[in-house]
N, C-alpha and C positions, 0 to 999 in steps of 0.2 A: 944533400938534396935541397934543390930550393923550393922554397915555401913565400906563396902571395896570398899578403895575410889585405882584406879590402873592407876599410870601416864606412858601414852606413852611416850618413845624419838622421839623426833622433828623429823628422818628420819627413825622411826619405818619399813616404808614399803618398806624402800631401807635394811634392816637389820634387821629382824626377830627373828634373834638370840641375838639381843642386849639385855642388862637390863634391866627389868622393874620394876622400883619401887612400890610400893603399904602402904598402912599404913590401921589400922584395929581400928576402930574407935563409940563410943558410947559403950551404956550399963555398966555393972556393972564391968566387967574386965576393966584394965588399957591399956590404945592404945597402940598397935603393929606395927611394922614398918621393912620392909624390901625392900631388893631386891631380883628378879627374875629370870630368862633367861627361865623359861616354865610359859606360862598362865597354865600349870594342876598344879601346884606344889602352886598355890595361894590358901590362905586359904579360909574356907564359912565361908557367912555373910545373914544375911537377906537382906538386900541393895545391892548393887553394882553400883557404880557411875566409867565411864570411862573420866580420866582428860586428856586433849588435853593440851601440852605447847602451852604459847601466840604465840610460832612464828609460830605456823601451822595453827593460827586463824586471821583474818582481822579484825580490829571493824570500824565497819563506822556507821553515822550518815544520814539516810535520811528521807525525808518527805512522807510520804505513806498517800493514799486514806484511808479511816476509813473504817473497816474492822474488822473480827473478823477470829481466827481459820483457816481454809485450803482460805478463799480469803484474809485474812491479808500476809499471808505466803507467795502463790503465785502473791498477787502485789510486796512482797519483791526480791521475785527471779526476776522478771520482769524490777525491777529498779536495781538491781547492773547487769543485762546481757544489759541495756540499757548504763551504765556507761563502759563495758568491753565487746563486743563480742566477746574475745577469753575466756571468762567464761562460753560463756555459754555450757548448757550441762553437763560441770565438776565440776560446784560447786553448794555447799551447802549451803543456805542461813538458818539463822535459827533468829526469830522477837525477840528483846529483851523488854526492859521498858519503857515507852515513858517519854522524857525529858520535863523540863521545859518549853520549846517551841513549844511542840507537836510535835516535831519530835520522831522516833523510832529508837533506839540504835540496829543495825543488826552484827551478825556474820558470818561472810562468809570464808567458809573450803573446801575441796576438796570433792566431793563424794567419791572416792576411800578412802580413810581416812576413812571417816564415815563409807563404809559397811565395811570394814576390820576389823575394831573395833570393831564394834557390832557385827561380825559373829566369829570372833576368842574368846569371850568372852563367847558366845552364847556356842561355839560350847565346850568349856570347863565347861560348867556347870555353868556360871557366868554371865548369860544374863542381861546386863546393866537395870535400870531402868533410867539412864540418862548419857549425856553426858557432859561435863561440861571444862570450862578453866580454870588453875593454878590463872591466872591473875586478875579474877575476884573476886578471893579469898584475894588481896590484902587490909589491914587492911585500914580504913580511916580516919583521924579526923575532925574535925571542923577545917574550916577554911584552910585543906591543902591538896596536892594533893602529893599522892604513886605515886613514880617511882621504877618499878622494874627492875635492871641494871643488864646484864651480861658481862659488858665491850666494849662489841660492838653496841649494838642499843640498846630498852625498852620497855617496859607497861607502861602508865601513867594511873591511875584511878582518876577521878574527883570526882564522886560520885556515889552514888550506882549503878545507872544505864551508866554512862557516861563512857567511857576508850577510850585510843586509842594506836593504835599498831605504834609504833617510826620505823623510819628510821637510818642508823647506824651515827656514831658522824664522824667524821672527827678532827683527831687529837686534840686540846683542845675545838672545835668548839664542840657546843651543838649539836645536830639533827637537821637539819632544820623543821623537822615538829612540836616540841616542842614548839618553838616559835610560830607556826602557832596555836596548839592548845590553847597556852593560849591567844592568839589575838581573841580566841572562847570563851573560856573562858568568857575572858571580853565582851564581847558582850551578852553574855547570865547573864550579872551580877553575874558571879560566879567566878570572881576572887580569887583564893588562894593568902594566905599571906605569906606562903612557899611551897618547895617541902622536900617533907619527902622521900629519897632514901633507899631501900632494896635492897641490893648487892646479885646474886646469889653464892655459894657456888666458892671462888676461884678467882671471877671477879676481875680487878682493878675498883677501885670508879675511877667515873669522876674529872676531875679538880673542885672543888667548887668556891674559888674563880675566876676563868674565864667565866663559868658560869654566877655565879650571875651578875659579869659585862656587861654577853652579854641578859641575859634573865630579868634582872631587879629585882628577885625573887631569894630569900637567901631558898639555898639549904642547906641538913644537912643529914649526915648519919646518919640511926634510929641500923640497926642491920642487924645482913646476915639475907636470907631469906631461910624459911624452909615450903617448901610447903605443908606438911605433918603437920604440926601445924598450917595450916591458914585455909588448908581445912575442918579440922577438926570442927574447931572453926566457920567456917561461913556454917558448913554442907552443902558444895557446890554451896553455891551462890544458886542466883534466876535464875540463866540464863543456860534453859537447854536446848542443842543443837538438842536434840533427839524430832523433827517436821517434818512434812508434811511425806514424803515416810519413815521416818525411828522415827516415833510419836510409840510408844508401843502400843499394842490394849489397855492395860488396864488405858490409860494413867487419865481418869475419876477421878480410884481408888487412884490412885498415886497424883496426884494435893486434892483428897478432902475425906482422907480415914474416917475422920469420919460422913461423910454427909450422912445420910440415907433421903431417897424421895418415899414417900409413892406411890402405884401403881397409884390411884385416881390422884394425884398429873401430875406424868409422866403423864397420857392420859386425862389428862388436855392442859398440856405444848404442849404435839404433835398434839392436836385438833386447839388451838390458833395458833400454829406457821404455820400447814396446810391453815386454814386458811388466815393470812397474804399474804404466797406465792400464793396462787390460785388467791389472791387477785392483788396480784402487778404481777403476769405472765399474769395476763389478762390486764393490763392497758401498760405491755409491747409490745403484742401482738396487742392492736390499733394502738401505736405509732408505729408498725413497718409495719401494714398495711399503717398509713397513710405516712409514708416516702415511700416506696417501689409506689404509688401512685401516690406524686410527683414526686419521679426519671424516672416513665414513661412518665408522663407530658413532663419533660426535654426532654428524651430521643428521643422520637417521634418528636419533636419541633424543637430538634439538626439534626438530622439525618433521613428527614422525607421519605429518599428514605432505610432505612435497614430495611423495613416491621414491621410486630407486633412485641410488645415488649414483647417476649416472658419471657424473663431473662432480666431486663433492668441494672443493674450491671456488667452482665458479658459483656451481647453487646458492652456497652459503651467503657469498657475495651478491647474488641477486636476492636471495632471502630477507638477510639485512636491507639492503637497498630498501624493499618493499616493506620492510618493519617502518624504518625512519622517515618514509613517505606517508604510512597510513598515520604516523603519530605527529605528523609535521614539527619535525623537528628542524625542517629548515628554516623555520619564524625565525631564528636567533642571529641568522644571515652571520654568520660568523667566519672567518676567513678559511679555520681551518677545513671545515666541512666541504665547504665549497672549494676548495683545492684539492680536498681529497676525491672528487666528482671530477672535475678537469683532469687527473694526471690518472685517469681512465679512458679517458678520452683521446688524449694529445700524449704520445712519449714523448716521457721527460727531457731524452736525449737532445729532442730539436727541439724544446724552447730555449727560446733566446734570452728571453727578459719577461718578467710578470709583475705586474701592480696592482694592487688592491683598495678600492675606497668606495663607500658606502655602499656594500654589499653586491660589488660586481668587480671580475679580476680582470684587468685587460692584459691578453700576452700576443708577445711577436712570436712566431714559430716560423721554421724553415722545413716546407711538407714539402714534400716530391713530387705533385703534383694535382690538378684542380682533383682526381678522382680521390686522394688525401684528403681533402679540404672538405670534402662532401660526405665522407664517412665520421669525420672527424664531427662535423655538422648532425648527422644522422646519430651518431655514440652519444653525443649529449642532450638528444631530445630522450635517447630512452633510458638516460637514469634523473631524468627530471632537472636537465639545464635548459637554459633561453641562451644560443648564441647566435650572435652575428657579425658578419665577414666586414670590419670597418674598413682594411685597406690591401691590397697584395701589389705586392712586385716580384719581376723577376729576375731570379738570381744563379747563379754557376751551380748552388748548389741543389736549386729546385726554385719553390716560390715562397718569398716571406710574407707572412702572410699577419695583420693584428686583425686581433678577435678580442670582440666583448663580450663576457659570460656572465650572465646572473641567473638569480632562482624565478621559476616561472609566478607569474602575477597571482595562478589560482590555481588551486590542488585540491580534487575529489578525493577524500578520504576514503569511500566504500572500496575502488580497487587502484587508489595511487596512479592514476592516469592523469596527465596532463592534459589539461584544455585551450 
């Protein structure tokens, strides 16, 4: 089967007319290799795989909830937007192979990356069946860990599953993060006993002996690196980007093309699994009556003069509100307070980015529209914020909007009303 594997440059979407390499790969013909400047001008293949360079990709390592499919995915997204809230919104998480230590090897890209690739490919008649990183492609052996060098920072891959994206060197100084990951390394008893370096086309090699001095670990140039003969050779790695909003409908076919599953079979699988779920949604459904039960208990107990407990969540939380307003506890202008008012107001989901300095946060948010914008305005007048609409545009996904929040100039204690 042939496979057209098409590598973007690193600043593809600032430059569209730039070059795009491609190589033409499997089957009975011998592999073909070129350059581009039109995705129409690429040849057909049965396949199509879109290759991301390492520097448009993140690899990190973290420890995720167990999990399978779209909840594995979306706990992924969940902990690198908890590591980064100016990510969130704009990036793409996508779960990789789980390491030694159970942790999950994650890839984290731009959305804008991802749909532009996949719709400009699409749209040329070459709709991706994956998306995939140069770096991963990186050859490995026993006992030693690939660096791929372009004179200025790197890819290190440990192992099949393991890699991590380098920070740049500083004059004969290693990266500092290289040292850090082989300090992981060791720790996971996976110590390499060298680094085996791939020069990109043109790069200067690092200092080797300086190096080895500072990392403990005898470096060595293997060869230049041609990504176009690693891609080929490891047919894309295991690690496909293309999950959650931008997963292929057929993606079943694609991961298991020769698995046939008898009909009997299927309405077997979907009776057990209905099952299951009806099963654990109703043992959810106690535990939440009997929590929701308690919290009345409290709530009545707390504050036995705010009547029935109609909503005892939300009361409590207006309760509160109105405690900390009659006691002005907003003097302290302190971040967290005031963040914990806004992310009432504004779901978290769509902020973009938030900044804090001297007692006012400013964040971008992507709302859905002006009637968003005005409720979002109206929620913060009545837990006692001052916002206002600094700048909006409009965008594919709604309107982005910054907003300035601070605490109101003057607060009447008798019943916590703003003036």
């Amino acid at each position: 089967m042939r496979t057209l594997y098409v590598r973007f440059p690193e600043k593809w979407l600032e430059n569209r007319a730039a070059q795009i390499e491609w190589t033409l790969a499997g089957g009975k013909a011998p592999q073909e290799s070129g350059e581009s400047s039109s995705i129409a001008t690429l040849p057909r293949a049965a396949r199509t795989f879109a290759v991301l360079p390492y520097q448009a990709v993140s690899i990190a390592e973290m420890e995720l909830p167990p999990g399978r499919g779209e909840l594995l995915q979306k706990a992924a997204i969940n902990a690198v937007e908890d590591v980064s809230l100016s990510t969130s919104g704009s990036a793409h998480v996508a779960v990789g192979g789980e390491t030694s230590k159970g942790k999950r090897v994650l890839a984290v890209c731009g959305n804008e990356l991802m749909r532009e690739v996949i719709e400009s490919l699409s749209k040329g008649a070459h709709k991706p069946d994956g998306v995939i990183v140069d770096g991963m492609a990186l050859p490995i052996e026993e006992g030693a860990a690939s660096l791929l060098w372009n004179g200025r920072d790197g890819f290190l891959r440990v192992s099949k599953s393991l890699a991590f994206s380098l920070d740049s060197a500083q004059g004969i100084e290693p990266p500092v993060c290289l040292a850090r990951v082989l300090e992981l390394c060791a720790g996971y008893g996976v110590m390499p006993s060298r680094m085996d370096i791939y020069t990109e086309p043109g790069a200067e090699p690092p200092p080797l002996s300086e190096w080895e001095g500072k990392l403990g670990l005898p470096p060595r140039i293997v060869r230049e690196w041609d990504w176009r003969e690693w891609i080929a050779i490891s047919d894309g790695g295991s690690f496909n980007l293309m999950q959650g909003r931008f997963a292929p409908p057929s993606v079943m076919e694609t991961i298991y093309p020769s698995m046939k599953i008898s009909a009997a079979l299927v309405v077997g699988l979907i009776l057990a699994w209905t099952g299951g779920a009806l099963a654990e949604w109703r043992a959810l459904k106690r535990e939440e009556t009997a929590l929701r039960t308690g919290m009345k208990d409290i709530f009545v107990s707390t504050f036995p003069k705010a009547g029935p407990a109609l909503d005892p969540p939300a009361q409590m939380k207006k309760a509160i509100a109105d405690m900390k307003a009659r006691s002005n506890v907003w003097r302290d202008d302190g971040f967290v307070q005031l963040a914990d008012r806004v992310a009432l107001c504004v779901e978290t989901g769509h902020i973009v980015s938030m900044e804090y300095e001297e007692g006012k946060i400013e964040i971008v948010a992507v709302m859905s529209g002006e009637d968003e914008v005005k409720k979002s305005l109206v929620k913060m007048a009545g837990v006692g914020l001052a916002g206002i609409v600094k700048e909006k545009t409009k965008t594919h996904d709604g309107i982005k909007t910054k907003l300035v929040i601070g605490l109101p100039v003057e607060m009447e204690r008798k019943n916590a009303r703003i003036r």
